[in-house]
C-alpha positions in Angstrom: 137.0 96.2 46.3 135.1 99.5 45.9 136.3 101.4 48.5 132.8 103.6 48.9 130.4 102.8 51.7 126.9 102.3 51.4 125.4 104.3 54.2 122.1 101.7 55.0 122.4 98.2 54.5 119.2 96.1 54.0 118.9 92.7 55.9 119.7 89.4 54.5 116.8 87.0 54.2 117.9 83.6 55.5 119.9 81.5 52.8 121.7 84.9 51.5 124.9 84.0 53.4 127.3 84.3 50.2 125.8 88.2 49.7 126.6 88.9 53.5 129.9 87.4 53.2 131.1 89.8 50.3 129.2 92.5 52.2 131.6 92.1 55.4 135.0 91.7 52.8 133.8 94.7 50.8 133.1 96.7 54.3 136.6 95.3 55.6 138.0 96.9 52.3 135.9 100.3 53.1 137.8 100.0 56.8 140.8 99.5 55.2 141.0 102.2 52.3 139.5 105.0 55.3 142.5 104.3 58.0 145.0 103.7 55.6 146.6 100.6 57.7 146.1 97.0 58.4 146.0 97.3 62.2 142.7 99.4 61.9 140.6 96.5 60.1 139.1 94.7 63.5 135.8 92.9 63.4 134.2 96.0 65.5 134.5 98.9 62.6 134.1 96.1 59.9 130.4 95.4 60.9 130.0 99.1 61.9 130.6 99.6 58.0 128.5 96.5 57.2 125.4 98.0 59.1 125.6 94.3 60.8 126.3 93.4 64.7 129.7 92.1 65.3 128.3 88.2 66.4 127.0 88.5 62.6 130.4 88.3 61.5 131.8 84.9 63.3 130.1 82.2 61.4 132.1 83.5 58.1 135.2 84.6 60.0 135.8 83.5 63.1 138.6 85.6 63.7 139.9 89.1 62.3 143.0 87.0 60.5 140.9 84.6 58.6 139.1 87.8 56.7 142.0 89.3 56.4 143.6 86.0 55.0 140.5 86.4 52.2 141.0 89.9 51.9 145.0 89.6 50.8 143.9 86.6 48.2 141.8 89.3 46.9 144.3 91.9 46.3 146.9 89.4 45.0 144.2 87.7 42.4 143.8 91.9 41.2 147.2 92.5 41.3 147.9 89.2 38.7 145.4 90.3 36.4 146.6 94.2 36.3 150.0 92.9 36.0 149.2 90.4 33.1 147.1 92.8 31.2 150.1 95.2 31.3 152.5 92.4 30.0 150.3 91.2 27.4 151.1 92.4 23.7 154.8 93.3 24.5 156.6 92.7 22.0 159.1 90.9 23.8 159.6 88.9 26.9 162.2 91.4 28.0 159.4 94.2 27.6 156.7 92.6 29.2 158.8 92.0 32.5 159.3 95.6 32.3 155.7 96.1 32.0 155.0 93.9 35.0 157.5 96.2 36.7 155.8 99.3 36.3 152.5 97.8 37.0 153.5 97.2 40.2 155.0 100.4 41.2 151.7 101.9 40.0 149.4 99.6 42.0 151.6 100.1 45.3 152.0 103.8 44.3 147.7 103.8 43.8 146.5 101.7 46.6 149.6 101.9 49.9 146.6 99.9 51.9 146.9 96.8 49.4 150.5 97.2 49.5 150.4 97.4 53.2 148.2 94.0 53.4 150.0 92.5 50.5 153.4 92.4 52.6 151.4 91.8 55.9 152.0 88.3 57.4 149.4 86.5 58.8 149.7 83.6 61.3 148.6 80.3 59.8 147.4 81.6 56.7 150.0 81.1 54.1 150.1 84.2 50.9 148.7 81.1 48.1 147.7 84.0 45.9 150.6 85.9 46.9 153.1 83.3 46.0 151.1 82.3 42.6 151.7 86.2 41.7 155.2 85.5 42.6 155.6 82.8 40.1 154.3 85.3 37.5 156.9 87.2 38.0 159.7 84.3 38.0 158.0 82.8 34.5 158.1 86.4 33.0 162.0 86.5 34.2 162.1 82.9 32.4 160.9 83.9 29.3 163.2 86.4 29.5 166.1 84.2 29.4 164.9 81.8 27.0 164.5 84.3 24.5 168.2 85.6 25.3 167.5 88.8 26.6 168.6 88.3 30.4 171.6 86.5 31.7 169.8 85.3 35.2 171.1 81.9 35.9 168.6 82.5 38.9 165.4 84.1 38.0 163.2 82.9 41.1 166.0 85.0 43.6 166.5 87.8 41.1 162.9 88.3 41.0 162.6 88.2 45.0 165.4 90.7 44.6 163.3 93.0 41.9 160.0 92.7 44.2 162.4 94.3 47.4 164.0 96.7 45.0 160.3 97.7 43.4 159.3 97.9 47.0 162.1 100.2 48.6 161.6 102.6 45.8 158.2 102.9 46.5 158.4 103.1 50.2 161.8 105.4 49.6 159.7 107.9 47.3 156.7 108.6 49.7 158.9 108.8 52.8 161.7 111.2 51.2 159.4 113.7 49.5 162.1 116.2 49.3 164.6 113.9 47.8 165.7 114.8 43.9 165.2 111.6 42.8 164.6 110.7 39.3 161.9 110.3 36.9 160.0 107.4 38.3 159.9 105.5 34.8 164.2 105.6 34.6 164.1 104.3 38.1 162.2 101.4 37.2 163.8 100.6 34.3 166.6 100.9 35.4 166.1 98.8 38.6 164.8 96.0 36.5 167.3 95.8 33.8 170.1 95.6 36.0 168.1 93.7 38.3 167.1 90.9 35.8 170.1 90.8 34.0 168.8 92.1 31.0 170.8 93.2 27.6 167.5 95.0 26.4 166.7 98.9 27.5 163.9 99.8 29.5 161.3 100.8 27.0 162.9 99.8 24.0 161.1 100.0 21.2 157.9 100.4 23.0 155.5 102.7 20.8 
């Protein structure tokens, strides 16, 4: 999901459909990234940025939802391995979920197209990848509990309630520039922890 162009594109040969088809999802990511919103990415500018003809586009999405169905699935399968890699090593449940936390503030705070997308609903294409990162976040709150650091009796609402909370601060921060809000890392940790019910500070003990 490189969100450079390539300025001249050099024709398939016949039975190189899988290369054109990550050529039109890399171009719909170009598209994306350049316009900054989910409205722009039309079948049009993505072949423009493919160097193919629009018809070229139907037999691997016949409509602009279906690639933008794929291109979501993308972002979300990203988005559960940043998140993971930032939990992994924690030294505690309680920790980790905090790590997830932040990760996610970062990504949305990094890439306000994927978060755009991410939170986009698109008719008939259910969010699989989107609920699977979902469930991430619910086990993390899980282990939490198990390992008696939160007091969530239910950790698949608290963590809708975290992603929304997560969300509005990062939407809040870009929109209110001026505000004196506080240092990004207290919110978050701060959010979570009373969030997810936990009894362990943000940070705590983190080296």
């Amino acid at each position: 999901m490189d969100d450079r162009q390539t300025s001249t594109r050099k024709r398939n040969v016949r039975g190189k459909g899988a290369q054109l088809r990550a050529e039109i999802i890399q171009a719909a990511f170009t598209v994306l990234h350049e316009e900054g919103t989910v409205e722009a990415v039309k079948l049009r500018p993505v072949a423009r940025a493919a160097g193919i003809t629009a018809p070229a586009i139907y037999p691997h999405f016949a409509t602009v939802e279906d690639l933008l169905s794929v291109m979501r699935d993308a972002i979300f399968v990203e988005v559960r391995e940043i998140t993971g890699r930032a939990a992994k090593g924690a030294e505690s449940a309680a920790l980790a979920l905090y790590a997830r936390a932040g990760a996610y503030v970062k990504i949305w705070t990094s890439h306000p197209a994927w978060r755009q997308l991410m939170f986009t609903a698109i008719p008939g294409h259910p969010p699989v990848e989107g609920q699977a990162a979902f469930q991430d976040l619910v086990k993390a709150l899980e282990g939490c509990v198990l390992e008696g650091t939160s007091d969530s009796v239910d950790p698949q609402t608290d963590s809708a309630h975290l992603i929304a909370a997560l969300h509005g601060l990062v939407l809040s921060r870009t929109v209110m520039t001026a505000f004196p809000w506080p240092p990004l890392e207290k919110s978050i940790g701060d959010m979570t922890q009373r969030i997810a019910r936990l009894n362990v500070q943000p940070f705590e003990h983190a080296t």
